[in-house]
N, C-alpha and C positions, 0 to 999 in steps of 0.2 A: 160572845160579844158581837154585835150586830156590826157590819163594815159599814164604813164613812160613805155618804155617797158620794159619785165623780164631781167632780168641780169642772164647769162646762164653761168656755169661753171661743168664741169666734168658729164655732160650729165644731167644735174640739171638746171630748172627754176625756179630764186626766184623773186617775183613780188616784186611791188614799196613799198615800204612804208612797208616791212615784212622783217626778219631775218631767218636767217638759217643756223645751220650747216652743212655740206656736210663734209662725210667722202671719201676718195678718196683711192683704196685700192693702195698698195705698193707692196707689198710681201707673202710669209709666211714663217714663222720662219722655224725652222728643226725637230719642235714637230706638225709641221699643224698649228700653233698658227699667225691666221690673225695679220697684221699690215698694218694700214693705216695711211694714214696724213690727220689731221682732220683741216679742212678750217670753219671760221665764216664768214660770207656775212651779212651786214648791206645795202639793197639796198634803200637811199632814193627816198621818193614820188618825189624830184625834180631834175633836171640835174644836176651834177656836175662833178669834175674829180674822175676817180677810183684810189685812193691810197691803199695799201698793207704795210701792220706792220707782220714781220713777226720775230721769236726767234727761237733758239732751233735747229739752224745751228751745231750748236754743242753742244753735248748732254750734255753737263757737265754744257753748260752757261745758268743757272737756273732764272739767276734775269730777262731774258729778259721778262719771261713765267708770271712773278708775275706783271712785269708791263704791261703788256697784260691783263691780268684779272682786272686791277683796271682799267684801258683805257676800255674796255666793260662796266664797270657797272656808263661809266662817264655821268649822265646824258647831258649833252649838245650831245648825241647823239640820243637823241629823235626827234629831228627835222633836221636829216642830210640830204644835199644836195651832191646829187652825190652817191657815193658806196666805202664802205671801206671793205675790206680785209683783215682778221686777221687770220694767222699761229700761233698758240703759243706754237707749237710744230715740226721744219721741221722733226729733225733727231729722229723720235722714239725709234727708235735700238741704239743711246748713252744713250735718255734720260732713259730711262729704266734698261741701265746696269750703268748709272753713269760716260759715258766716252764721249771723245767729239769726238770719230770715229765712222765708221760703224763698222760692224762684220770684213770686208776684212780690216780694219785697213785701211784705206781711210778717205780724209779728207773732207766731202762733199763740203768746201768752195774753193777744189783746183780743182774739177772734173766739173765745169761749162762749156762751156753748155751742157755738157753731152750729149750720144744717148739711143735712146730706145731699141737696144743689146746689150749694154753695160755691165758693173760691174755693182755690187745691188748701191752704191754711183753715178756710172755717169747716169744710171736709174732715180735714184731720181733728181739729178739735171736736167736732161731734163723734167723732171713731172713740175718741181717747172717752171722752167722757161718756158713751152709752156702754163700751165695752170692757173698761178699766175701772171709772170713778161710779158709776152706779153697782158694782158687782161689789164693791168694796166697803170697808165699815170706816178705815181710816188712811188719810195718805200723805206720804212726809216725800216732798219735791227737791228736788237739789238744784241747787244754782249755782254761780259765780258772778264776779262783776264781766264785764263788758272788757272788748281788747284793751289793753292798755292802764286798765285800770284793777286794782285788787280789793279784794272782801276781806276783813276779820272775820272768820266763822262765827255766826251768828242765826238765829230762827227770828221771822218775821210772824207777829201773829196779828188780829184783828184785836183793837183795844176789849170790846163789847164779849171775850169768848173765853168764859173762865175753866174750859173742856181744853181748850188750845193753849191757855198760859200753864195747869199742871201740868202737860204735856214736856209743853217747850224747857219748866225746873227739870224734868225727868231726864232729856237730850242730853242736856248741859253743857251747851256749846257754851263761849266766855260772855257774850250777848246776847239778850231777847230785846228785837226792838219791835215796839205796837206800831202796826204800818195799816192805815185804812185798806179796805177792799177794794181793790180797782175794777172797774166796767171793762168788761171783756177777759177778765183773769181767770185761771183757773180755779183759784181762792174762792173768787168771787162767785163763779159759776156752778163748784161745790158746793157752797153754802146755801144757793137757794138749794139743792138737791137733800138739806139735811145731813152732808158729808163736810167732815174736818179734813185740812189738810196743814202740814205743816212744812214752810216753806224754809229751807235750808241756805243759804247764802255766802261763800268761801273762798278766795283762792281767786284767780285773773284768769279770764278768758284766754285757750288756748295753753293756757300752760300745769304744770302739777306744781301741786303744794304739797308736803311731806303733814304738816301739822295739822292744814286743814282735810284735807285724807283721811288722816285718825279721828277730827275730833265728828266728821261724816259719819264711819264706822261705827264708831263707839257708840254715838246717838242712837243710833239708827238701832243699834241692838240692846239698851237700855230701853228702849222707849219697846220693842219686843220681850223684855225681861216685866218691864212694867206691864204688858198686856196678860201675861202668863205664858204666849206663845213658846219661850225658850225657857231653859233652865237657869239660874240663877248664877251658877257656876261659871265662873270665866270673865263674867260682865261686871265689872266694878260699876257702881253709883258713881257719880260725878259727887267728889270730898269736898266742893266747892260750889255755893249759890250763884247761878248766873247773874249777872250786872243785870236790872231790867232797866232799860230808857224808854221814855214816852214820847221824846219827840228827839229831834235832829235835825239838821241842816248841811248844807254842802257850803264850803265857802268856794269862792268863786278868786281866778286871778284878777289881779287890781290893773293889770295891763298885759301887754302881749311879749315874751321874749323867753329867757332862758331861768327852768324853775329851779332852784336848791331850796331842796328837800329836807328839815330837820327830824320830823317825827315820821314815826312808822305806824300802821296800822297795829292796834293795840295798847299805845301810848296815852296815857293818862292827863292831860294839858289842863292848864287853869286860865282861867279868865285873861286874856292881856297876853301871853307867852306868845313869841313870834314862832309861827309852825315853818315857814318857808320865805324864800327871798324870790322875787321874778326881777330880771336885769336885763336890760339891753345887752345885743353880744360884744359892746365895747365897753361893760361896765361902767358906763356914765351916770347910769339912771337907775335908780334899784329900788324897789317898792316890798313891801313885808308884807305878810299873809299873817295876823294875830286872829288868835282864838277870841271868839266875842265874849264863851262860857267855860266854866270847868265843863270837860266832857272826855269820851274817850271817840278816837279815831278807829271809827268803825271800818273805813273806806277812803282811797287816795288815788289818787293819780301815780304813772309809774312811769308816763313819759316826757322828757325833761324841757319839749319843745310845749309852748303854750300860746294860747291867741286871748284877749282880754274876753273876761266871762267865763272861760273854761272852767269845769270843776275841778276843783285840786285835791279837798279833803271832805269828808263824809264826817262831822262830828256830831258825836251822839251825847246828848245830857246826862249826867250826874249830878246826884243828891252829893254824894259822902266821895271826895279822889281817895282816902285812905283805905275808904271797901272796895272799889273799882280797882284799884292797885293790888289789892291783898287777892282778889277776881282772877285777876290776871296772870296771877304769879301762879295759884295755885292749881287753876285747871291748864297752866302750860307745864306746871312739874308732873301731873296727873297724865298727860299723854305723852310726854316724855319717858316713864316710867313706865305705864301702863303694861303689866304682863303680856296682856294681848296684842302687841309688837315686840315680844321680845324675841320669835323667832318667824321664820317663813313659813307660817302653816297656813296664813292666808294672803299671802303677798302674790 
């Protein structure tokens, strides 16, 4: 049986059936202090497609990094087919100060496809994308919302991408919301390259989430099950059709003071239902936050101090509240459940 050849990246050969990390340098700070983007390479013994799991897009979005680290230690990757790719850190220089910029205050997810004279952000983005997203056949990106604010697990696809929407049923996070391609995205910058990517969305800047952690995971290795890359074994199908929304909206506070909270993200609201009250801090003046549609709370605010215009809630449209409800229930009893957290084998 003829061996696999090496899988070459960043002037590095890793042979078949061997692991490695590869540091890739970036920069150097203003004290001489090296920073690099440090790449995992799982090449297996057999052909398969090269997928890329990559976080840390922005330095602040932390939960991507924690599910990256249980996705490495998932055993059904002892016997991979093909080559995976794992970032669990792109933007060093946020992750380190806590922010979800570079130094130049740049957004790395808007500076795509970046050149190599470029800013230190369009720099990295052309790193990531000649040396990551071109070597690659497919790649599913992790997010979170921003400080302060939290995500319902959810994958973002391009309305026009019927390759991206099987995809995102296979994930089966609790939401697929159709979100255009942004100018200067990664999304965006793979697609002209003829690469998918599937952008993942979960959990609040800075902080862990338990539920969206698993439903990262689990994705993440379903959508490897569905490649061929792993074996079958271990990875449950998500028993539950994701909610798709087509459109959405953030509602905004109706003035500026102290917000009470009624709904959480996940929550299934109907037309007219008051989600939230904003009040003066001597209760004199009290304004209500209603839902305009039935939809589900994709996204909300989680700090209680607000200035008029703030965004509060991220509601996402629904057809049917009794299948979004039925949605909801059922892929949170599924990672509640799920064998594959039932002990420490990859925690």
């Amino acid at each position: 049986m003829p061996t696999r050849a090496p899988f070459q990246i960043a002037g590095k050969l890793i042979a078949a059936g061997t692991r490695e990390t590869v540091h890739m340098p970036v920069s150097v700070l203003s004290d001489h202090t090296p920073v690099s983007m440090s790449v995992h390479v799982i090449h297996g013994k057999q052909d398969g497609p090269t997928l890329f799991v990559s976080a840390g897009i922005h330095g602040d979005e932390v939960i991507g990094v924690e599910i990256v680290r249980r996705l490495l230690r998932a055993p059904n990757l002892k016997s991979l087919k093909g080559t995976l790719i794992v970032i669990p850190i792109v933007n060093a220089f946020g992750f380190i100060n806590h922010s979800r910029y570079l130094p130049d205050r740049r957004d790395l997810n808007r500076m795509f496809p970046g050149t190599l004279e470029g800013s230190l952000a369009s720099r990295l983005a052309y790193m990531f994308l000649t040396e990551i997203v071109m070597r690659s056949d497919l790649g599913i990106d992790l997010h979170s919302a921003a400080i302060h604010r939290t995500n319902l697990p959810q994958i973002r696809i391009s309305p026009d991408n019927p390759t991206t929407a099987k995809l995102a049923e296979v994930f089966g996070a609790p939401v697929i919301l159709q979100s255009p391609l942004r100018e200067g995205s990664l999304r965006g910058a793979a697609k002209n390259l003829g690469k998918d990517i599937l952008l993942f969305e979960a959990g609040e800047g800075l902080r862990f989430d338990e539920m969206s952690v698993r439903a990262g995971v689990a994705g993440i290795l379903r959508i490897m099950r569905h490649l061929e890359m792993v074996a079958a074994k271990g990875v449950a199908k998500s028993k539950n059709k994701p909610q798709l929304c087509t459109s959405s909206k953030w509602l905004r506070a109706p003035a500026g003071g102290i917000l009470r909270t009624f709904r959480a993200d996940g929550d299934v609201v109907a037309a007219g239902d008051v989600m939230a009250i904003v009040s003066d801090p001597f209760g004199e003046n009290e304004k209500e936050v209603k839902a305009p549609f039935n939809g589900i709370v994709v996204g909300r605010a989680v700090m209680p101090i607000v200035n008029e215009g703030d965004a509060v809630f991220h509601l996402a449209r629904v057809k049917s509240m009794s299948q979004a409800e039925g949605t909801m229930e059922g892929i949170n009893e599924q990672l509640t459940d799920d064998p594959l957290f039932d002990e420490d084998e990859i925690i």
